[in-house]
C-alpha positions as a Python dict, from the first residue, in 0.01 Angstrom:
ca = {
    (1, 'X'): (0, 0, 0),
    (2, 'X'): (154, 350, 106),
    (3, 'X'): (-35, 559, -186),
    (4, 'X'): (-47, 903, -170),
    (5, 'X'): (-240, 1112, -436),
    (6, 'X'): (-92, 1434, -393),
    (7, 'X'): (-184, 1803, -469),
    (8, 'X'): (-503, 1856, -643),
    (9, 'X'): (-511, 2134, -798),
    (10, 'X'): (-154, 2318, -954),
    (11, 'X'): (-166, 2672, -835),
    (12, 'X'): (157, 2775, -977),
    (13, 'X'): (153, 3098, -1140),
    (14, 'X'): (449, 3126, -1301),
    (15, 'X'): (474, 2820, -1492),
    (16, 'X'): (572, 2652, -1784),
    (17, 'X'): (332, 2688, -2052),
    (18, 'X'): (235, 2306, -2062),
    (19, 'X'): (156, 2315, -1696),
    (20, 'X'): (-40, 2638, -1715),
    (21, 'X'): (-258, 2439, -1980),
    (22, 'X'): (-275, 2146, -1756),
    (23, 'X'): (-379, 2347, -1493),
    (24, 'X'): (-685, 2482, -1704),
    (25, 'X'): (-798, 2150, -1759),
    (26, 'X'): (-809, 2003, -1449),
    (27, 'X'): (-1062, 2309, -1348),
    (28, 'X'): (-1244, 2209, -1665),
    (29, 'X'): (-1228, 1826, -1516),
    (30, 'X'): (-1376, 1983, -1181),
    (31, 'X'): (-1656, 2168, -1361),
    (32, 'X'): (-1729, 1820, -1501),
    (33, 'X'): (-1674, 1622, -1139),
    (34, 'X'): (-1576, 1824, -864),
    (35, 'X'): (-1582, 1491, -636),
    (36, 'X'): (-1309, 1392, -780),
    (37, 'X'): (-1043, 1631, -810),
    (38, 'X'): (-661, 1507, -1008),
    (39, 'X'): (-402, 1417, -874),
    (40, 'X'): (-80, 1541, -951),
    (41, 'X'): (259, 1340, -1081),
    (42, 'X'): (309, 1193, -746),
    (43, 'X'): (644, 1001, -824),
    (44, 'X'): (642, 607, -670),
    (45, 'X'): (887, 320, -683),
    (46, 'X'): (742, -45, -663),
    (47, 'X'): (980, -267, -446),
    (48, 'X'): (994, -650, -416),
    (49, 'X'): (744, -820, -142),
    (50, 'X'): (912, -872, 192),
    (51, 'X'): (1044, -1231, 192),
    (52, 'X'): (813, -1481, 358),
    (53, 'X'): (493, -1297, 209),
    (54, 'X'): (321, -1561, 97),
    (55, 'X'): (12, -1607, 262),
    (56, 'X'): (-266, -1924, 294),
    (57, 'X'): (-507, -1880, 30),
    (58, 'X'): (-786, -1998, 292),
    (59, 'X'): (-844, -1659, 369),
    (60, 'X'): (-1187, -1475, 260),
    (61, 'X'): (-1320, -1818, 204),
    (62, 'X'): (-1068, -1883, -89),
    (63, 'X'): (-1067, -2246, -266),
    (64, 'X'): (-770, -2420, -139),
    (65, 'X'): (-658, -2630, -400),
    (66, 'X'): (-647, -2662, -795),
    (67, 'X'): (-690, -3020, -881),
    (68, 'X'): (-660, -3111, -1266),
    (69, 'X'): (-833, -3486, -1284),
    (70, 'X'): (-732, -3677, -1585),
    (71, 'X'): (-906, -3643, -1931),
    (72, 'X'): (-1218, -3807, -1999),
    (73, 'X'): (-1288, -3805, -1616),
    (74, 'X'): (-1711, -3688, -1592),
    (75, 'X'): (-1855, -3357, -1385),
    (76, 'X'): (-2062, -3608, -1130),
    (77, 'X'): (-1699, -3795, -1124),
    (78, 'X'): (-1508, -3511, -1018),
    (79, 'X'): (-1844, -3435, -830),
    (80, 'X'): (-1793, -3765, -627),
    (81, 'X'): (-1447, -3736, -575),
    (82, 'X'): (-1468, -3457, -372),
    (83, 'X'): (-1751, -3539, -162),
    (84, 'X'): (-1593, -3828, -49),
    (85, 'X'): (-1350, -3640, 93),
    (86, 'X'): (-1562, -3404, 195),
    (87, 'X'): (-1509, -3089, -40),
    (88, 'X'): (-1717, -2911, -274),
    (89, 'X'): (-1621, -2834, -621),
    (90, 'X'): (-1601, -2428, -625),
    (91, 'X'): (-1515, -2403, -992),
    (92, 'X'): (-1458, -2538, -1299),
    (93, 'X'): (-1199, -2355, -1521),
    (94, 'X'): (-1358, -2463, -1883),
    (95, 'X'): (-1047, -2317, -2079),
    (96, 'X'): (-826, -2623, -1931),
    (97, 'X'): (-986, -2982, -1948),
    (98, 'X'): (-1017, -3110, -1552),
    (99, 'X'): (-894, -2820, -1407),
    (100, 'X'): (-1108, -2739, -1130),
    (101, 'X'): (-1035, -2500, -801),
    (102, 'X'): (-1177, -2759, -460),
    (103, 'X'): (-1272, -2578, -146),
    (104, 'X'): (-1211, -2781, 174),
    (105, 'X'): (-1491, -2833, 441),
    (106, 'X'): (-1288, -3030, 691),
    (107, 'X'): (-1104, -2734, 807),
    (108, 'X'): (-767, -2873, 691),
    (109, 'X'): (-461, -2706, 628),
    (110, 'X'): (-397, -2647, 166),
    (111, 'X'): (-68, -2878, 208),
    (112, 'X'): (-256, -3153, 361),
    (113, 'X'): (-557, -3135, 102),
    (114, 'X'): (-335, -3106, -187),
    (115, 'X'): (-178, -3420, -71),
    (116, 'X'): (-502, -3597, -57),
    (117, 'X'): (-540, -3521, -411),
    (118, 'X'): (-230, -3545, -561),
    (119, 'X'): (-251, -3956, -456),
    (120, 'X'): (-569, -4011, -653),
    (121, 'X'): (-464, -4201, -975),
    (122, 'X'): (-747, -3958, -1121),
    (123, 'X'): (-526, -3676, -1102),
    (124, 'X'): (-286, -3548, -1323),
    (125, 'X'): (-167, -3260, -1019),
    (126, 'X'): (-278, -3081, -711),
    (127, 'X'): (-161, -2751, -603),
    (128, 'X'): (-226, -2477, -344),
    (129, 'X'): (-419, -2178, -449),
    (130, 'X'): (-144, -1896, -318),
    (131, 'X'): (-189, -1589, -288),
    (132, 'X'): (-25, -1344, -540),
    (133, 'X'): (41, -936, -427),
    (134, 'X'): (79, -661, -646),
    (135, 'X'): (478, -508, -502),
    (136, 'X'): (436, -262, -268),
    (137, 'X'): (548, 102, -360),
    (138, 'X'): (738, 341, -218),
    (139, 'X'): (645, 695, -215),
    (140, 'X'): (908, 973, -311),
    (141, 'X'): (911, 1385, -321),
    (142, 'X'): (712, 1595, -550),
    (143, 'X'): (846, 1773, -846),
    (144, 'X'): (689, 2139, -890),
    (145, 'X'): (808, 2141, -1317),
    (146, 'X'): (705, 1989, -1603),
    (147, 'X'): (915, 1935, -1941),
    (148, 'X'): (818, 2118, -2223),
    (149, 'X'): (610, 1981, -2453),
    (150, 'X'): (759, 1833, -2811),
    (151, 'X'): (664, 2034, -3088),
    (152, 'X'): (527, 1757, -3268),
    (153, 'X'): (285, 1509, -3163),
    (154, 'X'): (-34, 1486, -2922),
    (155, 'X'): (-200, 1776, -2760),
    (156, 'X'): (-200, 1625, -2442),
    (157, 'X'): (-65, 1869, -2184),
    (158, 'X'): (137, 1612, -1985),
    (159, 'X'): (263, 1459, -2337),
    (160, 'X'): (640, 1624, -2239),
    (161, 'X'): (659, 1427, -1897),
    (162, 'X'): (634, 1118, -2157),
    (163, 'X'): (968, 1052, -2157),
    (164, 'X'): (876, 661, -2251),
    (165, 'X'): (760, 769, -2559),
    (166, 'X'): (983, 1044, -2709),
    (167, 'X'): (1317, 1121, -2484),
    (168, 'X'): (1474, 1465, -2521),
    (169, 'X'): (1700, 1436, -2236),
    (170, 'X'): (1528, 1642, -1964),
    (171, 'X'): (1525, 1544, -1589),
    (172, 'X'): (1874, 1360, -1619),
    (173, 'X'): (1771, 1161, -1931),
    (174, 'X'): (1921, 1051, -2252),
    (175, 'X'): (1786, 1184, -2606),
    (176, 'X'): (1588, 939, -2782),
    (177, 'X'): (1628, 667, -2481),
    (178, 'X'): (1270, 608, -2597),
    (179, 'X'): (1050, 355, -2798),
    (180, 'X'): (1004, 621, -3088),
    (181, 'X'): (619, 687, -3060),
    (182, 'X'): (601, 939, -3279),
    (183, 'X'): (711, 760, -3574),
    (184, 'X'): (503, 503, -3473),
    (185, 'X'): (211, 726, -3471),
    (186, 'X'): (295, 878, -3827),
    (187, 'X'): (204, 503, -3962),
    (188, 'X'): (-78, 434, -3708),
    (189, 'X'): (-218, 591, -3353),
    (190, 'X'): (-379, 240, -3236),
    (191, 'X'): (-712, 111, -3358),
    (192, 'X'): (-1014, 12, -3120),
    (193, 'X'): (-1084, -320, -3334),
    (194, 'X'): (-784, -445, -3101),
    (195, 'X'): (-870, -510, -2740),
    (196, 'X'): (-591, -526, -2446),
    (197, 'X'): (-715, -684, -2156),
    (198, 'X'): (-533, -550, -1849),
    (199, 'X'): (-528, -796, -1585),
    (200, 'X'): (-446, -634, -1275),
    (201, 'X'): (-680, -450, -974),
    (202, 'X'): (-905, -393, -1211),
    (203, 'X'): (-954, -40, -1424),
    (204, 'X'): (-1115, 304, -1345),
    (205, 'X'): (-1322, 278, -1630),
    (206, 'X'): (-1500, 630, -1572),
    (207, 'X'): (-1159, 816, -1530),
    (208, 'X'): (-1142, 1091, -1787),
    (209, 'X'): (-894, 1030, -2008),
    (210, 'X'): (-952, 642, -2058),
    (211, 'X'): (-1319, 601, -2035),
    (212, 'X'): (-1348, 674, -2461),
    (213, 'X'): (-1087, 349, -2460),
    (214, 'X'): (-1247, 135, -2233),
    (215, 'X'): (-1392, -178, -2433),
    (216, 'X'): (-1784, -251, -2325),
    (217, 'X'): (-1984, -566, -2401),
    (218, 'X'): (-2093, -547, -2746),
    (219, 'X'): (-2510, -536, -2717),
    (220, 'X'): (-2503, -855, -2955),
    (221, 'X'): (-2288, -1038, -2697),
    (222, 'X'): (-2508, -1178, -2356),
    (223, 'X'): (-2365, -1151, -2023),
    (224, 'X'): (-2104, -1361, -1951),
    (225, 'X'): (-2234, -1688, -1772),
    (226, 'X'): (-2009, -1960, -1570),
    (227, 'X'): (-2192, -2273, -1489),
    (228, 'X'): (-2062, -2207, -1080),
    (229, 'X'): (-2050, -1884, -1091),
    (230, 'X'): (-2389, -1812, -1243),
    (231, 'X'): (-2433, -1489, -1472),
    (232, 'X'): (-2208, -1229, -1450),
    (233, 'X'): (-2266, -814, -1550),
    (234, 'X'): (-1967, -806, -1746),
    (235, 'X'): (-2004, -415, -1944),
    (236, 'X'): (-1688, -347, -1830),
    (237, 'X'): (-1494, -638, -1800),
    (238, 'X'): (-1515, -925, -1551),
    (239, 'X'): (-1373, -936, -1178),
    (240, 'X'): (-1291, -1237, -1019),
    (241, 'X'): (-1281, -1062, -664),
    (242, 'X'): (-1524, -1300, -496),
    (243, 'X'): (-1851, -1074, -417),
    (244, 'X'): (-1753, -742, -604),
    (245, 'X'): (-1799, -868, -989),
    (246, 'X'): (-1750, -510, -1045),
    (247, 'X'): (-1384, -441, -1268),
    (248, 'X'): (-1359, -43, -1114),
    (249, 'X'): (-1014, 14, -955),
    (250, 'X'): (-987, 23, -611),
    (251, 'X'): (-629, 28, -581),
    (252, 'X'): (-472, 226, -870),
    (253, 'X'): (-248, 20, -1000),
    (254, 'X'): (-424, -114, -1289),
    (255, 'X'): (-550, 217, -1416),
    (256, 'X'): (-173, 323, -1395),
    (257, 'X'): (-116, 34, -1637),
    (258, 'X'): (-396, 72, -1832),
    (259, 'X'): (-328, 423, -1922),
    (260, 'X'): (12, 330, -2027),
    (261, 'X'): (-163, 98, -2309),
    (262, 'X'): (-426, 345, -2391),
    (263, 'X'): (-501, 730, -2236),
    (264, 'X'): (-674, 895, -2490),
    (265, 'X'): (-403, 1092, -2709),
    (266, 'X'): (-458, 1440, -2879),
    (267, 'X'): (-792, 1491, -2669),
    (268, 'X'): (-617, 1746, -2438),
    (269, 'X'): (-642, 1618, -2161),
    (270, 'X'): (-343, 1468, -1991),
    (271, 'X'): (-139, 1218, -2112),
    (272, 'X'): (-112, 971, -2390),
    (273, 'X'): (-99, 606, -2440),
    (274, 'X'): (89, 377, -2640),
    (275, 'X'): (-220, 428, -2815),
    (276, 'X'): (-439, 679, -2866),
    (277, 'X'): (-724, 499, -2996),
    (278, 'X'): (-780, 81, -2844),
    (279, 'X'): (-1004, -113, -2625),
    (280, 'X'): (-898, -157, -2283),
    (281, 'X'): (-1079, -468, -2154),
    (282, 'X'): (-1032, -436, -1719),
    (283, 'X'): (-977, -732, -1548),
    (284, 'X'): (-1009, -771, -1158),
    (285, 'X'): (-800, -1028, -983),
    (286, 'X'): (-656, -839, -702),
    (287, 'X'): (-853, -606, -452),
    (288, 'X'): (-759, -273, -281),
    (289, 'X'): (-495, -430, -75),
    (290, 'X'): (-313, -566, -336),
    (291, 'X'): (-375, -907, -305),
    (292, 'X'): (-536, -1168, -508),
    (293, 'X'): (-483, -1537, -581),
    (294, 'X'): (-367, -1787, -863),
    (295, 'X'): (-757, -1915, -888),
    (296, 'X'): (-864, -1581, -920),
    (297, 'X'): (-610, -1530, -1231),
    (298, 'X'): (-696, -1851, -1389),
    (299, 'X'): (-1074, -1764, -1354),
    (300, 'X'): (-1006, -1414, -1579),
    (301, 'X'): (-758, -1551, -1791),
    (302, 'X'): (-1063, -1825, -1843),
    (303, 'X'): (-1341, -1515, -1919),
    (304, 'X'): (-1062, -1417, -2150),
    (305, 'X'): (-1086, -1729, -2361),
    (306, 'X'): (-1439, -1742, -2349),
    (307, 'X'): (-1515, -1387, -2456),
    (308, 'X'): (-1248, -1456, -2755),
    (309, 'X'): (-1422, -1759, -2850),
    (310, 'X'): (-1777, -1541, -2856),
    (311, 'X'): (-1572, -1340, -3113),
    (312, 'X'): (-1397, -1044, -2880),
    (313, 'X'): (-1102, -951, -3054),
    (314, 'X'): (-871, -995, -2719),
    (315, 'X'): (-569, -1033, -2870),
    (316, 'X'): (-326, -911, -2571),
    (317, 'X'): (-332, -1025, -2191),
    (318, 'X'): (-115, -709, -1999),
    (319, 'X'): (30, -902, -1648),
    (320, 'X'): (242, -663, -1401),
    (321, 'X'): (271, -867, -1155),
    (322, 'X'): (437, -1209, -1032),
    (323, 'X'): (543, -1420, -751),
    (324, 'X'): (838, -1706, -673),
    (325, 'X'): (561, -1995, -673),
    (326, 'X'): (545, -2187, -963),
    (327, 'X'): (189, -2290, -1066),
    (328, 'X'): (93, -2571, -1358),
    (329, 'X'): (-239, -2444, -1375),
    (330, 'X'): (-178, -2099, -1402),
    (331, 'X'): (38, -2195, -1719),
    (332, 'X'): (-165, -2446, -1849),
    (333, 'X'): (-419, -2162, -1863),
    (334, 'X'): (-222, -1916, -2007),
    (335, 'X'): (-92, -2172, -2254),
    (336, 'X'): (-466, -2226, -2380),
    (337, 'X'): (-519, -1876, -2461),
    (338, 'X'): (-211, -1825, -2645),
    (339, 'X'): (-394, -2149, -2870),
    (340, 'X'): (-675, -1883, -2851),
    (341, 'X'): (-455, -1634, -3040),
    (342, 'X'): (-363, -1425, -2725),
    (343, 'X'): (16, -1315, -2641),
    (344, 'X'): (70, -1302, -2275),
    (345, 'X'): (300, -959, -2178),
    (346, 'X'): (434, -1026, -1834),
    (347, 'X'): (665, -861, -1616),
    (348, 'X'): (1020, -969, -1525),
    (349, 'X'): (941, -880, -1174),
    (350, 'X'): (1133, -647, -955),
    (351, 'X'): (1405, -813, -736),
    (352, 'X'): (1705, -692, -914),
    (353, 'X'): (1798, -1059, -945),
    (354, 'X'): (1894, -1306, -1253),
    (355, 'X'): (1558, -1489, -1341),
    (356, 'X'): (1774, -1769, -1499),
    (357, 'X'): (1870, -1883, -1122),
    (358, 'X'): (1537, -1762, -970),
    (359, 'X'): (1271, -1788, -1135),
    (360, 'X'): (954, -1530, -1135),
    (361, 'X'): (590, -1675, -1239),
    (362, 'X'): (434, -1549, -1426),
    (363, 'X'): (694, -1429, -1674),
    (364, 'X'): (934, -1716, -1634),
    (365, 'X'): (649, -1983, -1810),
    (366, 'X'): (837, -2122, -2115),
    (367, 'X'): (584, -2054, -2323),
    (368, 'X'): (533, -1925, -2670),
    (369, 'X'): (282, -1678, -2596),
    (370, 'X'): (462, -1539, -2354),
    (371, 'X'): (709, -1233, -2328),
    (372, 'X'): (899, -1091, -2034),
    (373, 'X'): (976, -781, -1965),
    (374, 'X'): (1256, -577, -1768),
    (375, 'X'): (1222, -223, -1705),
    (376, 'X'): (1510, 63, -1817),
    (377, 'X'): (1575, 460, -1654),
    (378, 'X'): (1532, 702, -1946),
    (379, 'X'): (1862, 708, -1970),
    (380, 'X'): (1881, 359, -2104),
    (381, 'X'): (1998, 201, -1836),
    (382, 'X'): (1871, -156, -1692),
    (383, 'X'): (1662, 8, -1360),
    (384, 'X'): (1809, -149, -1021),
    (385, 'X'): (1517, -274, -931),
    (386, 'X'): (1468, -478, -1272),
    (387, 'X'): (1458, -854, -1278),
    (388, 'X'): (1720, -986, -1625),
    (389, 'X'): (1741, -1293, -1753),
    (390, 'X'): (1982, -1398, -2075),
    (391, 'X'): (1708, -1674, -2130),
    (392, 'X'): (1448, -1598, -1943),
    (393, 'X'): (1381, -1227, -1997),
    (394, 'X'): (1299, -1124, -2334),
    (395, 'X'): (1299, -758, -2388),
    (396, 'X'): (1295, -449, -2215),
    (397, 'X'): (1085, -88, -2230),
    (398, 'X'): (1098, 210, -2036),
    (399, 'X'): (960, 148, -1654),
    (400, 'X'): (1117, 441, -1399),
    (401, 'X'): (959, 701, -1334),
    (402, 'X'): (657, 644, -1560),
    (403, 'X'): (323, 914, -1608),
    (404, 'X'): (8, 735, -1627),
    (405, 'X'): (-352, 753, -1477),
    (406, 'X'): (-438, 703, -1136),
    (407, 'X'): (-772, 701, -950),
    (408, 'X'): (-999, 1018, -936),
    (409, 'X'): (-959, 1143, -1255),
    (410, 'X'): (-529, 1186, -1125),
    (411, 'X'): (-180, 1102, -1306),
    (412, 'X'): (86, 946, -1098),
    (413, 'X'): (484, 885, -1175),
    (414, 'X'): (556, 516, -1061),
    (415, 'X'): (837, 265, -1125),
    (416, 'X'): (866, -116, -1155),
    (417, 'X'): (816, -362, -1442),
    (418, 'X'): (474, -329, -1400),
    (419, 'X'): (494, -13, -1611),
    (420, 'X'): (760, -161, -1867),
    (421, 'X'): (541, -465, -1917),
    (422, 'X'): (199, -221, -2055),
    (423, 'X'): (461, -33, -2291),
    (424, 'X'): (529, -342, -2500),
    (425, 'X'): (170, -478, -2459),
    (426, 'X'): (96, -115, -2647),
    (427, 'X'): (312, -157, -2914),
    (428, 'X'): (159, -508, -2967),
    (429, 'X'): (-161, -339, -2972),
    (430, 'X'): (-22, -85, -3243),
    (431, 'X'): (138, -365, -3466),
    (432, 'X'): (-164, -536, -3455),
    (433, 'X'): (-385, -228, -3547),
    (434, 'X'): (-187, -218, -3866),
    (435, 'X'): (-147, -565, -3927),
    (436, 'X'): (-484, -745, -3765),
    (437, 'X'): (-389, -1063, -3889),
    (438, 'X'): (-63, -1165, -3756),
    (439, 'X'): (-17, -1490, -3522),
    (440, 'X'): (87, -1495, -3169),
    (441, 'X'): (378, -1644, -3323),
    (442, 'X'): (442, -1380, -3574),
    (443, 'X'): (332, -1092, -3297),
    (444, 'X'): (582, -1216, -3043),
    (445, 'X'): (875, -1240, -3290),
    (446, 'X'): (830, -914, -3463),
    (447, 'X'): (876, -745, -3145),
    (448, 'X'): (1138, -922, -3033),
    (449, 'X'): (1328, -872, -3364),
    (450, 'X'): (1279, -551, -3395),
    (451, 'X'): (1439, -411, -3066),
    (452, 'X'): (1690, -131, -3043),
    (453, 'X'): (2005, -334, -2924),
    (454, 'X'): (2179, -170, -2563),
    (455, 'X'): (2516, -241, -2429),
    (456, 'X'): (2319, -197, -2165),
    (457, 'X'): (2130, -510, -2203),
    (458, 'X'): (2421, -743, -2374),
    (459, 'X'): (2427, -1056, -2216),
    (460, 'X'): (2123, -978, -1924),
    (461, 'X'): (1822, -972, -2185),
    (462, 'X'): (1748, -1237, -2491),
    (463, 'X'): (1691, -1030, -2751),
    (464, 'X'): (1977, -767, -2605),
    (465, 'X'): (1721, -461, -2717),
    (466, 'X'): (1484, -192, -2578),
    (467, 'X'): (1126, -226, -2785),
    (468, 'X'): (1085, 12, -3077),
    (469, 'X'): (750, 147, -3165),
    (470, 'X'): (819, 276, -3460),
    (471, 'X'): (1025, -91, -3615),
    (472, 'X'): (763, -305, -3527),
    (473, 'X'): (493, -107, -3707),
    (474, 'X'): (733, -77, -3993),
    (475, 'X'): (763, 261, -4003),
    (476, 'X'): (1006, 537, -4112),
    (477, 'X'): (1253, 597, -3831),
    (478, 'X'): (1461, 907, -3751),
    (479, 'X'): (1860, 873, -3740),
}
């Protein structure tokens, strides 16, 4: 990762008046933690991984393989199985009956293991645990001005670098190329009875304008305990990163996202989310090089259905990021918690290719909790970068150039469809604050039917439309 956190403190004197407010905050954020100063709107452009990236899943010790055995098939059976061919059962994944993630002792290579597997008549499939990386980003010049802020909506003193949320046409934009958030927010400004679980690097669940929206184990609620993975501190969330079952961001990319679905609005500080009020639940899969594996997902997709089942209301899963390997397990899992009552927002991916002729995992599962997302320029405009798909890709949201939190108490500008993909988990997360009741099913097709239809998108996205805030809430809308 090439991440840059630029400029710390903004001492511009002559100013706009938004970024001479901004500028007295952050030295009221230093008062409050002067070792860790803000960054400042550092714009950054995610790319596709370099081909050949995929990488053995051996290292750090990884499990090699996901084995699902047949039904019925015992724990000392599945036990037994693997001793004999000298492996140890690392974990089972209780969401998804016989799914279980087998570490190799003999040193062999994941192909050759998977193939010893896959011949057992006890086994419905065998697969390699791969490795899955966040897209690497691309660092571009600073901007030294700030749009002014709307006159209506949230005193947050980045609110008018928001273009996501209400468009006015600065910086080379298009009026109203937006998701109309502030109709939206006229009906409702989130609720935090709804919980978003961001699964990504994990969350900086101390920064200052998320920490009020971060969801924390209910005292009524144990610890989280896994039969191979013992009890786990889970306060915050749950990390799969093996030895660091702390959820805190050590890569930035999943606060980015997170902030997207829920900064703090109208507490003057920075920006605001989708929603202003909602519980961000952190989940850690990847670590601070940007890498994590398909075990690892399944494992916090897995804490997911759990904590639902203990009465969490998780009702969104936020995914922005993907790889070209298919994996049955990873969407037999995220199958199961869309049983659980959990829609699965995924992004399209960003290789600026046709997902009907090559496919992108996770957002490519055919599966009826799941939506995929593209990414549009605020002027409406499919991004280069963006993955489409006339089948495969369901909607789009805004995802260049996007404002969001970043480590140490910062706000960054990146772009990708990892920032497209926590827009419409948002707006879930809004619909559902006003209607707490609705089905996946009903969830998923209320915000597909109520898109704002694009030339743009005719015949590259399956619902044609850019998500509206405002429609899916069923709110007044301007002209």
């Amino acid at each position: 990762m090439n991440r840059q956190n630029l400029v710390g403190h903004l001492a511009l004197a002559s100013m706009f008046v938004v970024a001479a407010a901004f500028i007295g905050q952050i030295q009221r954020w230093e008062g409050r933690r002067a070792a860790r100063p803000g960054a400042v709107v550092a714009p950054r452009r995610e790319a596709p991984p370099p081909a050949g990236a995929r990488a053995e899943a051996r290292e750090s010790g990884r499990p090699e393989v996901l084995v699902r055995f047949r039904p019925g098939l015992s724990a000392e059976r599945v036990r037994d199985i693997a001793e004999r061919l000298n492996d140890r059962v690392e974990d089972e994944i209780e969401a998804v009956e016989g799914l279980h993630s087998i570490d190799d002792l003999d040193d062999a290579s994941a192909d050759a293991v998977v193939g010893e597997y896959a011949a057992l008549p006890e086994v419905l499939y065998a697969e390699r645990n791969d490795t899955i990386s966040l897209w690497p980003r691309r660092g571009e010049s600073i901007r030294g001005r700030f749009a002014a802020a709307p006159s209506a909506g949230p005193n947050d003193p980045l609110f008018g670098e928001q273009w996501a949320l209400t468009n006015g046409g600065d910086r080379g934009g298009k009026d109203k190329a937006d998701i109309s958030a502030l109709d939206a927010w006229a009906k409702t400004r989130g609720s935090r009875t709804v919980v978003v679980a961001v699964l990504d690097s994990g969350v900086d669940y101390t920064h200052l304008d998320l920490a009020g929206n971060i969801w924390q184990r209910p005292a009524s609620l144990a610890p989280y305990r896994d039969d191979e993975l013992g009890e786990v501190d889970d306060f915050h969330g749950f990390s799969a990163v093996e030895d660091l079952r702390d959820p805190m961001d050590d890569n930035g990319h999943g606060t980015h996202c997170a902030g997207i679905v829920g900064a703090e609005g109208d507490n003057g500080l920075g920006i605001a989310g989708v929603n202003w009020q909602v519980q961000v639940m952190p989940l850690k899969f990847i670590g601070k090089g940007g890498f994590g594996s398909t075990k690892d997902a399944i494992e916090a997709i897995n804490y997911v259905i759990q904590r639902r089942r203990d009465g969490v209301n998780v009702r969104v899963i936020s995914a922005s990021w993907g790889s070209r390997q298919k994996s049955r397990a990873l969407e037999d899992v995220i199958r199961k918690a869309g049983d659980e009552g959990v829609l699965f927002v995924a992004a399209a991916g960003n290789n600026g290719q046709d997902a009907d002729r090559f496919p992108h995992y996770p957002s490519n599962y055919d599966l009826p909790n799941v939506l995929s997302v593209a990414a549009l320029t605020r002027r409406d405009e499919l991004a280069s970068f963006s993955n489409y798909g006339a089948k495969s890709v369901h909607l789009a949201a805004p995802g260049a150039e996007i404002l969001s939190t970043w480590l140490g108490d910062g706000f960054e500008e990146h772009s990708g469809t990892s920032m497209a993909t926590p827009v419409v988990s948002g707006v879930a997360a809004l619909v559902l604050s006003a209607e707490p009741n609705l089905s996946v099913k009903e969830l998923r097709q209320r915000l597909l039917d109520t898109v704002d239809k694009l030339d743009a998108l005719r015949g590259k996205i399956a619902s044609g439309g850019r998500v509206n805030a405002a429609r899916a809430v069923k709110a007044e809308t301007r002209d």
